[in-house]
C-alpha atoms as a printed R data frame, in Angstrom:
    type eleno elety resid chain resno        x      y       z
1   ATOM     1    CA   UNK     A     1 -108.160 41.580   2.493
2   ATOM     2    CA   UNK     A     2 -104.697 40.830   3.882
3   ATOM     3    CA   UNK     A     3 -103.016 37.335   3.105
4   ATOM     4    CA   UNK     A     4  -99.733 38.115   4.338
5   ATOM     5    CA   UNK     A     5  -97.411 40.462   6.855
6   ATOM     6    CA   UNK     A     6  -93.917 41.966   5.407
7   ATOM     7    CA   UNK     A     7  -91.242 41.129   7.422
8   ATOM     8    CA   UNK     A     8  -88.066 42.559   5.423
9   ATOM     9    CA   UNK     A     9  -87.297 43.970   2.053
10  ATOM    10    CA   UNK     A    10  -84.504 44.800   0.360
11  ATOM    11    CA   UNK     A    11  -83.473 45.642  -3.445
12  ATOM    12    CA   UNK     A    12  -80.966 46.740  -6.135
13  ATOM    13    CA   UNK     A    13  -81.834 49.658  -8.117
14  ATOM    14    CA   UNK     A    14  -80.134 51.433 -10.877
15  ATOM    15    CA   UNK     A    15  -80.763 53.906 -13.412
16  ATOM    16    CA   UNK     A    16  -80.558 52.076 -17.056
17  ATOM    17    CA   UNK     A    17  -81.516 52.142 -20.738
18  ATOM    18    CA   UNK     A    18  -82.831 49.357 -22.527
19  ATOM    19    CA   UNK     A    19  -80.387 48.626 -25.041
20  ATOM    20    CA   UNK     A    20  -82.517 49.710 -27.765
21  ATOM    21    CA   UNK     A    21  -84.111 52.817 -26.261
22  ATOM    22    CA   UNK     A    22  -82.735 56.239 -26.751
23  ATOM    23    CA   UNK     A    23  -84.171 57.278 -23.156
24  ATOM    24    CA   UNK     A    24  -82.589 56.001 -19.725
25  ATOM    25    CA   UNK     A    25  -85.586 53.822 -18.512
26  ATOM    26    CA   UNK     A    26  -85.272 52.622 -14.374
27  ATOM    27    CA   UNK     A    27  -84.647 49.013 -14.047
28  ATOM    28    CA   UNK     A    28  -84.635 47.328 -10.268
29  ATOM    29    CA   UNK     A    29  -84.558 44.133  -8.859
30  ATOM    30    CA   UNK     A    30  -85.527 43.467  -5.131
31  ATOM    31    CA   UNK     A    31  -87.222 40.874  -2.713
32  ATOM    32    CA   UNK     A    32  -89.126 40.994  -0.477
33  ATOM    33    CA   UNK     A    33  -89.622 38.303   2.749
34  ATOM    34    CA   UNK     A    34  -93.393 37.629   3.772
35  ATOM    35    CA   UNK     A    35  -95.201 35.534   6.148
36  ATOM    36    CA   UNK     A    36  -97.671 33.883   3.613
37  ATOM    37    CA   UNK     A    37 -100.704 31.699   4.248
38  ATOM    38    CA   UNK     A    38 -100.647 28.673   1.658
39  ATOM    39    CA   UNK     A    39 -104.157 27.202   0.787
40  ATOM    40    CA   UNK     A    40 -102.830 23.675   1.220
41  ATOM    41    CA   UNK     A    41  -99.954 23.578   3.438
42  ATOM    42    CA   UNK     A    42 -100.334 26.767   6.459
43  ATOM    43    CA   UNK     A    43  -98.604 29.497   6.819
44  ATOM    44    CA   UNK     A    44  -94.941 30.042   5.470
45  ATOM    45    CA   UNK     A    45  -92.288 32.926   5.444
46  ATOM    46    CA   UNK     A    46  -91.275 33.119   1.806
47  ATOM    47    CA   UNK     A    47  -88.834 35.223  -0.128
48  ATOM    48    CA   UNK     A    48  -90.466 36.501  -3.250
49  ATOM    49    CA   UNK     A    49  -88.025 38.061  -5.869
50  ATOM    50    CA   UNK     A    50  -88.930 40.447  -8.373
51  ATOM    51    CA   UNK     A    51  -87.540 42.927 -11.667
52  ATOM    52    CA   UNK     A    52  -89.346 45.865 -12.187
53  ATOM    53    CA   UNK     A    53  -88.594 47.666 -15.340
54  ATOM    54    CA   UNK     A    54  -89.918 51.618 -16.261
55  ATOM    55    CA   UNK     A    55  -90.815 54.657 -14.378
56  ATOM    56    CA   UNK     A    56  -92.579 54.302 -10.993
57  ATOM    57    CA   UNK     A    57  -95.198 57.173 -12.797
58  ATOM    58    CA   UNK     A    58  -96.198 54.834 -15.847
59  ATOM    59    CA   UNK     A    59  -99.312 52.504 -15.481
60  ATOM    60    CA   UNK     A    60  -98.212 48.646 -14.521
61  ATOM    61    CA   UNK     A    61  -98.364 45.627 -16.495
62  ATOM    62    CA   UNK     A    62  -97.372 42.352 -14.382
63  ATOM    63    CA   UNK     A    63  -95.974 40.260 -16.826
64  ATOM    64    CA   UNK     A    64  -95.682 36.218 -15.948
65  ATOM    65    CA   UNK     A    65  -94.997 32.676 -17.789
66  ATOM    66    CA   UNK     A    66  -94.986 28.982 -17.659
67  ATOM    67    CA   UNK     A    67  -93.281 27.574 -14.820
68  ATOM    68    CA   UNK     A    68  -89.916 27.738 -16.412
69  ATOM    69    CA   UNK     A    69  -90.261 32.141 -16.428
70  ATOM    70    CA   UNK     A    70  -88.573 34.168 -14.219
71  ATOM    71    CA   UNK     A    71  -88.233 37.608 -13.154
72  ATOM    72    CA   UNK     A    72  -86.315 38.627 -16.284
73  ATOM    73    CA   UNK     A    73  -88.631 39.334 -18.844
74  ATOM    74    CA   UNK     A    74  -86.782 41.415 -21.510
75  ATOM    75    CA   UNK     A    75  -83.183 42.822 -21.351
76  ATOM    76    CA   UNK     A    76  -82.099 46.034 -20.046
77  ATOM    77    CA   UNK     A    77  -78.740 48.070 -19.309
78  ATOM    78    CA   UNK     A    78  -78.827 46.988 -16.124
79  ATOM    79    CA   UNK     A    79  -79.545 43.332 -16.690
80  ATOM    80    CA   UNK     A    80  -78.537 42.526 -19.959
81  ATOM    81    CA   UNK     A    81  -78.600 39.002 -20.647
82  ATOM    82    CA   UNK     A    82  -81.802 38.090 -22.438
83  ATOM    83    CA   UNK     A    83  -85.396 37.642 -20.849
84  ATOM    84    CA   UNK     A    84  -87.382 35.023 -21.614
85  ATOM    85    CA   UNK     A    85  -89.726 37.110 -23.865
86  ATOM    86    CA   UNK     A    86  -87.205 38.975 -25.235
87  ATOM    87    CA   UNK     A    87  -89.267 39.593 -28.327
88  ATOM    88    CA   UNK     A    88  -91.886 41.153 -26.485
89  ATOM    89    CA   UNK     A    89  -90.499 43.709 -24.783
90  ATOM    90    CA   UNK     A    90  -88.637 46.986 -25.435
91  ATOM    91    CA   UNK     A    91  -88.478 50.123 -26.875
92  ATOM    92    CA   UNK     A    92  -91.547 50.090 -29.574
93  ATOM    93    CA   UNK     A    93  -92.003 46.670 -28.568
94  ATOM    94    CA   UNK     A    94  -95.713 45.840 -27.319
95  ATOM    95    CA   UNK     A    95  -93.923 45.613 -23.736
96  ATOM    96    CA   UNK     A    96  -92.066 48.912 -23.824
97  ATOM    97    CA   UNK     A    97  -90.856 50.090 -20.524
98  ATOM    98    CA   UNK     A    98  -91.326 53.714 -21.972
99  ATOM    99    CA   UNK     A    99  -94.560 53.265 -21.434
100 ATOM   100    CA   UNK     A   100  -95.411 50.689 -18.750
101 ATOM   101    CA   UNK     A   101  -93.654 49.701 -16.007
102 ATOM   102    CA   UNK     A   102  -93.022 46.232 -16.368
103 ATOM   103    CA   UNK     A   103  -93.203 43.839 -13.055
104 ATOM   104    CA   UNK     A   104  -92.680 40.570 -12.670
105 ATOM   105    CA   UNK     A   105  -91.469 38.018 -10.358
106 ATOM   106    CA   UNK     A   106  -89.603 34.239  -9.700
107 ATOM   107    CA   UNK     A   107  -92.148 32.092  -8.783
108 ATOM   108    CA   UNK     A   108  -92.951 30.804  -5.437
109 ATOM   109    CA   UNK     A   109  -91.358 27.431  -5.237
110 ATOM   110    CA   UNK     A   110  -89.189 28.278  -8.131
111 ATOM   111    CA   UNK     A   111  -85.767 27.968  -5.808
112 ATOM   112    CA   UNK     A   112  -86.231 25.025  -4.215
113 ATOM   113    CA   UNK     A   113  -86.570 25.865  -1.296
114 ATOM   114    CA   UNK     A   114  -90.264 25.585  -0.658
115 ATOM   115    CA   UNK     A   115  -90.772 21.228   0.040
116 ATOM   116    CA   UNK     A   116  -95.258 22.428  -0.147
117 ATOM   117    CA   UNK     A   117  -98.204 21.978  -2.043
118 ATOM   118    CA   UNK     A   118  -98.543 25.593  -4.003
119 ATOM   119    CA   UNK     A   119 -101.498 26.345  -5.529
120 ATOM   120    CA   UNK     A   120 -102.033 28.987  -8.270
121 ATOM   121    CA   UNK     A   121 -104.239 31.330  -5.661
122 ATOM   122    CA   UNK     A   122 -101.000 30.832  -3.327
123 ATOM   123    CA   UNK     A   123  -99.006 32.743  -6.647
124 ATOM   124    CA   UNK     A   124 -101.917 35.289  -7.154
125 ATOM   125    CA   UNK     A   125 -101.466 36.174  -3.371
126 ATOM   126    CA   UNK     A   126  -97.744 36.345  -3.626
127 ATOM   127    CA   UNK     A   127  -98.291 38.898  -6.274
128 ATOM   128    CA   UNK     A   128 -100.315 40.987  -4.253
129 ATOM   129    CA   UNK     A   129  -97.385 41.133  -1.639
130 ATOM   130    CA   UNK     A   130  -94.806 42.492  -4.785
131 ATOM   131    CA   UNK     A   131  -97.422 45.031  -5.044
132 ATOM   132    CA   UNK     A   132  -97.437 46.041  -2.041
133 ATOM   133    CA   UNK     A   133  -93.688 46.217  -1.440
134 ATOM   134    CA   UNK     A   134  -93.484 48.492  -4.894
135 ATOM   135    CA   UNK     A   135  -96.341 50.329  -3.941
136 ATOM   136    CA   UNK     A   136  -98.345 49.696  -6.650
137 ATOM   137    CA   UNK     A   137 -101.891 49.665  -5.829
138 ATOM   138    CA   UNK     A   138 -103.329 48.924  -9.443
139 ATOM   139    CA   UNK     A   139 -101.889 47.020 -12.390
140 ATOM   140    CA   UNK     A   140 -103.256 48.370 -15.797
141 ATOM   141    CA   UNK     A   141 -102.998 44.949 -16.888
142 ATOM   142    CA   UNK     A   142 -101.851 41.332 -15.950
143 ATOM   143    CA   UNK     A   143 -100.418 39.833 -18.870
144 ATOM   144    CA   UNK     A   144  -99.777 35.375 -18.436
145 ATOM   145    CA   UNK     A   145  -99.176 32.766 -20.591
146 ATOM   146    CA   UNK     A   146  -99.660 29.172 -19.784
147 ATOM   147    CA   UNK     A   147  -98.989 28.898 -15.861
148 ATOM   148    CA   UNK     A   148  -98.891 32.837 -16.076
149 ATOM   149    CA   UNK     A   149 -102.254 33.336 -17.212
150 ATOM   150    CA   UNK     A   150 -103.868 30.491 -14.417
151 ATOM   151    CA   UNK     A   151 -102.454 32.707 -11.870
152 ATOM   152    CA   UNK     A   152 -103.567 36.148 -13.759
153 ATOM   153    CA   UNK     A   153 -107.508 34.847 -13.588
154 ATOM   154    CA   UNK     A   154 -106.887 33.692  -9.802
155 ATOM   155    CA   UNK     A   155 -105.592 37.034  -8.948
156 ATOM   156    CA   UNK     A   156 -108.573 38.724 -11.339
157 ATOM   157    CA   UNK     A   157 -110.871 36.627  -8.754
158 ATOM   158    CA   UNK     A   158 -109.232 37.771  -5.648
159 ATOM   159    CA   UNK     A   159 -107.729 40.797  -5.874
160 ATOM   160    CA   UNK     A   160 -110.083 42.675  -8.531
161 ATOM   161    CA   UNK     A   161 -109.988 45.754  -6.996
162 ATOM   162    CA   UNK     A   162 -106.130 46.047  -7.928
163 ATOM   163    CA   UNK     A   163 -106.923 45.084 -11.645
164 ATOM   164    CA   UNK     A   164 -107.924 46.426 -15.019
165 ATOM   165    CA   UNK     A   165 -107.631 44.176 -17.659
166 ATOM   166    CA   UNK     A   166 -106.658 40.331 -17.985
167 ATOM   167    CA   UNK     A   167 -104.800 39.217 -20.611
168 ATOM   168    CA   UNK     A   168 -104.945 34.977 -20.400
169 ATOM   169    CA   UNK     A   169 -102.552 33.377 -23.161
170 ATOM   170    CA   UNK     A   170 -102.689 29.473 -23.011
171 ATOM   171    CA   UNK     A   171 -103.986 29.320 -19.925
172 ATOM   172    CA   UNK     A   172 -107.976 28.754 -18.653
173 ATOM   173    CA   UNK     A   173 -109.353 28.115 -15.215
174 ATOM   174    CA   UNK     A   174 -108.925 24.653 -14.751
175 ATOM   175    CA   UNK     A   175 -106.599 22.086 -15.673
176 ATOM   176    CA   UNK     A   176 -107.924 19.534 -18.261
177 ATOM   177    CA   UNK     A   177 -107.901 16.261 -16.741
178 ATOM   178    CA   UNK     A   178 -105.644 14.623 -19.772
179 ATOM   179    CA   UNK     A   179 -103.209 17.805 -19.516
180 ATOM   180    CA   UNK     A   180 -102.649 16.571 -15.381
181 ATOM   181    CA   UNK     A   181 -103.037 12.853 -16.458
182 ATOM   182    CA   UNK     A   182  -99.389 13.988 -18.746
183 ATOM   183    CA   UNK     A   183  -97.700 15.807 -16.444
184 ATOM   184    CA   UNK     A   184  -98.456 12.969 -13.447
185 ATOM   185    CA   UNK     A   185  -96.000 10.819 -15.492
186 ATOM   186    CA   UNK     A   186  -93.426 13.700 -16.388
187 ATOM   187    CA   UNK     A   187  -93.534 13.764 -12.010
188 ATOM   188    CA   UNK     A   188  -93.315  9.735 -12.221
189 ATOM   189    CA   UNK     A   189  -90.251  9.979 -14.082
190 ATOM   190    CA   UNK     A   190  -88.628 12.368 -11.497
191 ATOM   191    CA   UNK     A   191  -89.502 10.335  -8.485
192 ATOM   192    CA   UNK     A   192  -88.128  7.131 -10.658
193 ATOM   193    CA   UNK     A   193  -85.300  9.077 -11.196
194 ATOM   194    CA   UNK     A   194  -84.913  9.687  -7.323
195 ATOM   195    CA   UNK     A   195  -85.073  6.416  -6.618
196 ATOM   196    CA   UNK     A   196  -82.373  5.060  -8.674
197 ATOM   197    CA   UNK     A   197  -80.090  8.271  -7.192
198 ATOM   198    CA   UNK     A   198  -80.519  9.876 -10.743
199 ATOM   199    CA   UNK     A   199  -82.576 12.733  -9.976
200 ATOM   200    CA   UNK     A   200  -81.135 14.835 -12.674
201 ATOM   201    CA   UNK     A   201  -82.025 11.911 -15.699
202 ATOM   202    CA   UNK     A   202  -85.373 11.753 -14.387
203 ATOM   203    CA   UNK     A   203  -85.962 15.481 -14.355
204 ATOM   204    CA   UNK     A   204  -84.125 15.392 -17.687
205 ATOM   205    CA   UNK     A   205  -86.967 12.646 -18.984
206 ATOM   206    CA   UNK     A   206  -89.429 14.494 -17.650
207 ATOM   207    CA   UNK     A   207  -88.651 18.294 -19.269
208 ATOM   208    CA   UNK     A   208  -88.430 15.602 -22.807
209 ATOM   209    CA   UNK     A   209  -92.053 14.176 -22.677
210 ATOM   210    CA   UNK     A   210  -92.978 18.044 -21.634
211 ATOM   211    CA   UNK     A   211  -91.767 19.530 -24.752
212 ATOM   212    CA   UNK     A   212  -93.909 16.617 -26.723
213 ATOM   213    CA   UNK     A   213  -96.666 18.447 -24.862
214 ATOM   214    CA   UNK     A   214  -95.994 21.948 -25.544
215 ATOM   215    CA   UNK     A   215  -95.199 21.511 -29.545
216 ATOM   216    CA   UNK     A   216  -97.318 19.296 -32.114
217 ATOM   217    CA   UNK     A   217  -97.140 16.358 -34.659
218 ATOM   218    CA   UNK     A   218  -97.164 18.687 -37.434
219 ATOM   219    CA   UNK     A   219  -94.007 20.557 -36.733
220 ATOM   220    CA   UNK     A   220  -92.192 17.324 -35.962
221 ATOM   221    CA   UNK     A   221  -92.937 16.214 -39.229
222 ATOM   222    CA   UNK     A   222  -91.372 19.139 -40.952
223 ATOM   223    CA   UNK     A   223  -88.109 19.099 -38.668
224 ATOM   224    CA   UNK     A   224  -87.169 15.432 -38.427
225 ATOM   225    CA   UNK     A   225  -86.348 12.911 -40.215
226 ATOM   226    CA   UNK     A   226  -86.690  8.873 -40.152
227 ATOM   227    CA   UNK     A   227  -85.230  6.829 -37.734
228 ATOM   228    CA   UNK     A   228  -82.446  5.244 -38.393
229 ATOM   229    CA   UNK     A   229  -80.023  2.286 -36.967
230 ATOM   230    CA   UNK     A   230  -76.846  3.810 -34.947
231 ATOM   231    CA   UNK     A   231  -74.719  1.398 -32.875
232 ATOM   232    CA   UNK     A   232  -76.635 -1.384 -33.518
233 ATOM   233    CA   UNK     A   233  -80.186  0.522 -32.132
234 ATOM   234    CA   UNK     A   234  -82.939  2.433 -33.463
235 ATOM   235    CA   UNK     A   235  -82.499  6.199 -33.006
236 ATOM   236    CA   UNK     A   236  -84.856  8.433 -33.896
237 ATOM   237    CA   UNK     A   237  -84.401 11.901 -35.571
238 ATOM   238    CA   UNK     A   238  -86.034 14.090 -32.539
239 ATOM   239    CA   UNK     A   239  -83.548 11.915 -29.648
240 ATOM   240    CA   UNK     A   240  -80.929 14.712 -29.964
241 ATOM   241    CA   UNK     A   241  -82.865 17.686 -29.724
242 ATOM   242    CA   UNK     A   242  -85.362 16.255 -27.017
243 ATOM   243    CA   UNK     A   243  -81.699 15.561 -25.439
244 ATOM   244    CA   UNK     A   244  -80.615 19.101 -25.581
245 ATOM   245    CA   UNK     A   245  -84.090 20.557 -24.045
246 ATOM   246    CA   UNK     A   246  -83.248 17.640 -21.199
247 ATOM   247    CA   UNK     A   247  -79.967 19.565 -20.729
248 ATOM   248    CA   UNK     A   248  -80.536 23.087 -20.113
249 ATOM   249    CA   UNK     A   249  -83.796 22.330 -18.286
250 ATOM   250    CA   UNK     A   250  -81.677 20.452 -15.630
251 ATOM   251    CA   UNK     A   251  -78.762 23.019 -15.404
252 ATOM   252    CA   UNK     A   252  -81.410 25.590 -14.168
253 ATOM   253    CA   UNK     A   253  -84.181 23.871 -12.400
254 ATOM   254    CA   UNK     A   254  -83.946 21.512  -9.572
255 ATOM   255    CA   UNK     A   255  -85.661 18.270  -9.344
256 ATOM   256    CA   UNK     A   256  -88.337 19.925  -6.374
257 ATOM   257    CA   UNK     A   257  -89.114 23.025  -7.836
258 ATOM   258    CA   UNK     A   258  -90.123 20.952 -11.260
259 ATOM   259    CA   UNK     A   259  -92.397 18.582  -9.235
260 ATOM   260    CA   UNK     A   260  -94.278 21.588  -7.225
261 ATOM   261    CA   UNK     A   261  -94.548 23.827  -9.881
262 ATOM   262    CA   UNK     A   262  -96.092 20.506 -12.340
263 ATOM   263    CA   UNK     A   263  -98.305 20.147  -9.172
264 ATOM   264    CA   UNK     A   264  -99.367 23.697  -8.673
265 ATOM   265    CA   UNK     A   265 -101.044 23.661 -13.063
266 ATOM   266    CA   UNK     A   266 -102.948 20.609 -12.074
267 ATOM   267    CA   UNK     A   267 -104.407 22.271  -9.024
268 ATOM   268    CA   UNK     A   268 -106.457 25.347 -11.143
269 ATOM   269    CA   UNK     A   269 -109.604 25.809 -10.046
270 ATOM   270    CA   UNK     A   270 -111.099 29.325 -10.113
271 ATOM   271    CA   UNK     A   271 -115.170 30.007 -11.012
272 ATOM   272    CA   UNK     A   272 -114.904 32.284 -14.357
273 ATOM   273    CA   UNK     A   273 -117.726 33.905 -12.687
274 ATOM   274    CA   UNK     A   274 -115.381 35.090  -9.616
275 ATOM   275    CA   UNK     A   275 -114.103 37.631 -12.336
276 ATOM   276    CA   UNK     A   276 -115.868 40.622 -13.612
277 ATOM   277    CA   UNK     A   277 -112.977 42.471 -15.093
278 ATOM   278    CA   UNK     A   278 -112.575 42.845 -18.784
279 ATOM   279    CA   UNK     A   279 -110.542 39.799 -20.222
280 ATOM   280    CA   UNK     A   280 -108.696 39.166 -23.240
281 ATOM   281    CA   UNK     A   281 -108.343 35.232 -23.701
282 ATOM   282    CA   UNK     A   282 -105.743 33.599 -26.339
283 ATOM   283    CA   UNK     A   283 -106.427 30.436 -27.556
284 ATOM   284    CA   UNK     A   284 -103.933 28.558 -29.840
285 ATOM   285    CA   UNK     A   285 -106.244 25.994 -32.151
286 ATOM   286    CA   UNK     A   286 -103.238 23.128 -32.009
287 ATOM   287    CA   UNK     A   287 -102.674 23.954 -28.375
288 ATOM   288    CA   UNK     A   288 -102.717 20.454 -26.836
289 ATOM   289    CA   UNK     A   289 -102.439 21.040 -22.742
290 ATOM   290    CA   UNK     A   290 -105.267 24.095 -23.049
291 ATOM   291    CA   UNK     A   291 -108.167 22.290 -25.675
292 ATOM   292    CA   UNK     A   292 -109.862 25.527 -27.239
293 ATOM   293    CA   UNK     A   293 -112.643 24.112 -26.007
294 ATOM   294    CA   UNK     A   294 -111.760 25.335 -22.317
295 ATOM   295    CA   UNK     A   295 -110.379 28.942 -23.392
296 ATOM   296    CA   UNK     A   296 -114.391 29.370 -24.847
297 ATOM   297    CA   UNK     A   297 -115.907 27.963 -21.815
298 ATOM   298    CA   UNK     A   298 -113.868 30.646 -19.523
299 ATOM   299    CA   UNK     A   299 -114.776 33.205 -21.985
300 ATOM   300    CA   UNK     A   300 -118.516 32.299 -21.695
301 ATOM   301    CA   UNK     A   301 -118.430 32.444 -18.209
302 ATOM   302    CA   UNK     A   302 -116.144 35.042 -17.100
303 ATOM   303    CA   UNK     A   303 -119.153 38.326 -16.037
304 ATOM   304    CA   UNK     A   304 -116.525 40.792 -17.246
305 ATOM   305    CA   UNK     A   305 -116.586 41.888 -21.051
306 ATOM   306    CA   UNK     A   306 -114.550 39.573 -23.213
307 ATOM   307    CA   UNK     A   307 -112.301 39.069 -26.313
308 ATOM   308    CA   UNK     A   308 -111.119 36.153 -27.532
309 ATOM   309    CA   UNK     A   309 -108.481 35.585 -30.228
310 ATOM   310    CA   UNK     A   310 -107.581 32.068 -31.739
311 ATOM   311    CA   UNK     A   311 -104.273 31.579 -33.311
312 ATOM   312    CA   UNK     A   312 -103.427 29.005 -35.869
313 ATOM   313    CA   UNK     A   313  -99.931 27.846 -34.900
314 ATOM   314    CA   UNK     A   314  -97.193 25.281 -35.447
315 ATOM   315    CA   UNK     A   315  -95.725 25.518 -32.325
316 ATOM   316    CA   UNK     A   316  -98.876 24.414 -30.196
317 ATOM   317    CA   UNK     A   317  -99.327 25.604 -26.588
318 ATOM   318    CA   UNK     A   318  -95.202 27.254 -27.391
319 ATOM   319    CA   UNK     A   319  -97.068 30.006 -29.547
320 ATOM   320    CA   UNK     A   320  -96.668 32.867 -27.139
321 ATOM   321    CA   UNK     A   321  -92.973 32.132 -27.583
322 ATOM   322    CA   UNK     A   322  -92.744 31.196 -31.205
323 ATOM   323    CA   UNK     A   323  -95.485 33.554 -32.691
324 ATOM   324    CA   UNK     A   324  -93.860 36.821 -32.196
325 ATOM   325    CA   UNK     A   325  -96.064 38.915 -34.630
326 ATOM   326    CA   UNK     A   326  -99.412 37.787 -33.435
327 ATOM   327    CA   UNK     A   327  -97.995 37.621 -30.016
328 ATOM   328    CA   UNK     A   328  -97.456 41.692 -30.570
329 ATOM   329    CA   UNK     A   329 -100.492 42.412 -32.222
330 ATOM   330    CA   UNK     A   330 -102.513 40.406 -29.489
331 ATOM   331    CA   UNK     A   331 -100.913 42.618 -26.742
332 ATOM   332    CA   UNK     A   332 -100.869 46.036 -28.367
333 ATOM   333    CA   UNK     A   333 -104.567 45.393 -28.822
334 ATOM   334    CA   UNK     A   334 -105.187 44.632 -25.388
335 ATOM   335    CA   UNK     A   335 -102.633 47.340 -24.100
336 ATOM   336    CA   UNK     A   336 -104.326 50.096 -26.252
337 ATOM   337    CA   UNK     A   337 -108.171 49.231 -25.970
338 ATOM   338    CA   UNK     A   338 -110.652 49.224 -23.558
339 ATOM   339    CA   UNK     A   339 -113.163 46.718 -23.290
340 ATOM   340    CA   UNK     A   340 -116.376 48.329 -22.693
341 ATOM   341    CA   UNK     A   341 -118.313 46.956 -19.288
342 ATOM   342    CA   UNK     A   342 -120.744 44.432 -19.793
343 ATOM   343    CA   UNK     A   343 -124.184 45.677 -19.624
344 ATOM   344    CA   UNK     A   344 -126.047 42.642 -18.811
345 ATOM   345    CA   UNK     A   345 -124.986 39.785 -15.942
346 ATOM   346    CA   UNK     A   346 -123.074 38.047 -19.105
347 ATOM   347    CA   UNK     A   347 -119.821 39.167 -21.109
348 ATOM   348    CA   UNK     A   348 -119.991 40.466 -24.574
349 ATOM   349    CA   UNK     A   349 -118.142 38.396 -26.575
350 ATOM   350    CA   UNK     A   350 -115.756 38.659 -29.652
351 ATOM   351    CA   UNK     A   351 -113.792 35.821 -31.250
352 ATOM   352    CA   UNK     A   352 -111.304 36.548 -33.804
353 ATOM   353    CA   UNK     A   353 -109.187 34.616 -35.554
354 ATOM   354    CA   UNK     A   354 -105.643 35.806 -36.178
355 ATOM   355    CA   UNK     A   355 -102.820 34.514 -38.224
């Protein structure tokens, strides 16, 4: 099935090494310009822009994040400033380009440019037209966290042919109601922000009572401190680093982009039982946006064969950034092992606990 017609590509290739890698490894960047059809708002022509990192021979692994990832996963010769999971990938890392090829892409919306509903399908589709402007016909695996791994089970349920293997990190088939209920008000706090010809504050606010979501009580207990009085008012201990996230979220996101991307989590909705390829779901126990609860109820219902790992972590639904070790060992399991096809109408199961 065809959701979209190329109308131009171009791209930037070069010959590089990761920076860690004895072997030259290929590194390109390119984009591609498609006339999409967008489940909520018609048909658009979109620019999608991707990084594509390892030999056009090796298997592919599409590798995506929350809303905040880009295209620029892990650092290379070519592009060497540092990706956002740096830790994850290079040479003997459990993303090595030496023996993937590592794609990935900005996502739609993520310029500013597109004033639409998106929904996560609309990103899975997207995908499909990177594919097809690399030539890829099959990933090996489709590895998401958070927002990433929403879009990896709606492209598992609509493009399965091109699939092998899911690997969902913080991130389920539906958005719980009290997740969208706290990112409504992080979107309240832009538009307020609008309003009063602030846009950046409000964005600012908003990317503050985020990170509340993403990390937990616990670890704010061992980091900060009481309040105290400054200036005649009460400050508390967190205000300055909550400040700081405020900061660099505005200097590299714009006020739309935030507010379509928030909107595009809250519209998940994909039947588990759409997808019948083998799945490896990640569940972090003090995860707050994706309850546990949810992670099981995709594993029960997905038709493919299923793992499930639950990690005990500090950091909350920011695990798959914080965790490095049991990030690794997570995806060199899944990278390395096959999960066996299902031999009844219902997924064999496997929950493990990791540290």
């Amino acid at each position: 099935m065809s959701f979209a017609s190329h109308l131009e590509k171009t791209t930037h290739s070069t010959a590089s090494s990761i920076g860690h890698a004895p072997a030259a490894v290929p590194a390109q960047r390119g984009e591609v310009v498609v006339s999409l059809a967008l489940r909520h708002a018609g048909t658009r022509i979109v620019t999608l822009r991707y990084e594509v990192c390892g030999d056009a021979e090796l298997p592919a692994v599409f590798v995506a994040g929350g809303i905040s990832a880009n295209r620029h996963v892990g650092s290379s010769e070519a592009f060497a400033d540092a990706g956002w999971w740096e830790a994850q990938v290079g040479a003997g890392r459990a993303l090595d380009p030496r023996r993937h090829r590592l794609v990935a892409f900005d996502w739609l919306g993520s310029d500013g440019s597109l004033d639409a509903v998106i929904d996560p399908a609309d990103q899975a589709d997207a995908i499909a037209c990177v594919l097809d402007a690399l030539r890829i016909e099959r990933l090996e695996a489709f590895v998401g966290c958070s927002y990433g791994a929403m879009v990896a089970l709606q492209f598992a349920a609509r493009h399965r042919a091109r699939l092998n293997h899911v690997v969902a990190i913080s991130g389920a088939h539906r958005a719980h109601p009290f997740s969208s209920a706290w990112r409504a008000l992080q979107r309240r706090a832009v538009a307020l922000g609008a309003l009063q010809c602030d846009e950046s504050h409000g964005l600012a606010l908003a990317r503050q009572l985020a990170i509340l979501s993403y990390r937990t009580p616990e670890e704010f207990a061992e980091r900060f401190d009481a309040a105290q009085v400054v200036d005649g008012r009460v400050r508390v201990a967190a205000e300055d680093y909550l400040d700081h996230c405020g900061a660099q979220y505005t200097a590299r996101t714009s006020p739309l982009a935030f507010q379509r991307l928030s909107e595009s989590i809250d519209l998940q909705s994909v039947a588990p039982e759409c997808i019948d390829v083998p799945v490896t779901v990640v569940a972090v126990q003090e995860d707050r946006l994706v309850p546990i609860a949810d992670s099981l109820d995709l594993a029960q219902r997905v038709r493919g064969p299923t793992r499930v790992q639950v990690l005990r972590s500090l950091f909350g639904h920011d695990a798959f950034l914080k965790e490095e070790a049991a990030i690794a060992a997570v995806l060199n399991h899944a990278l390395n092992h096959t999960l066996q096809p299902a031999a009844t109408s219902h997924s064999p199961i496997a929950i493990e606990a990791a540290a």
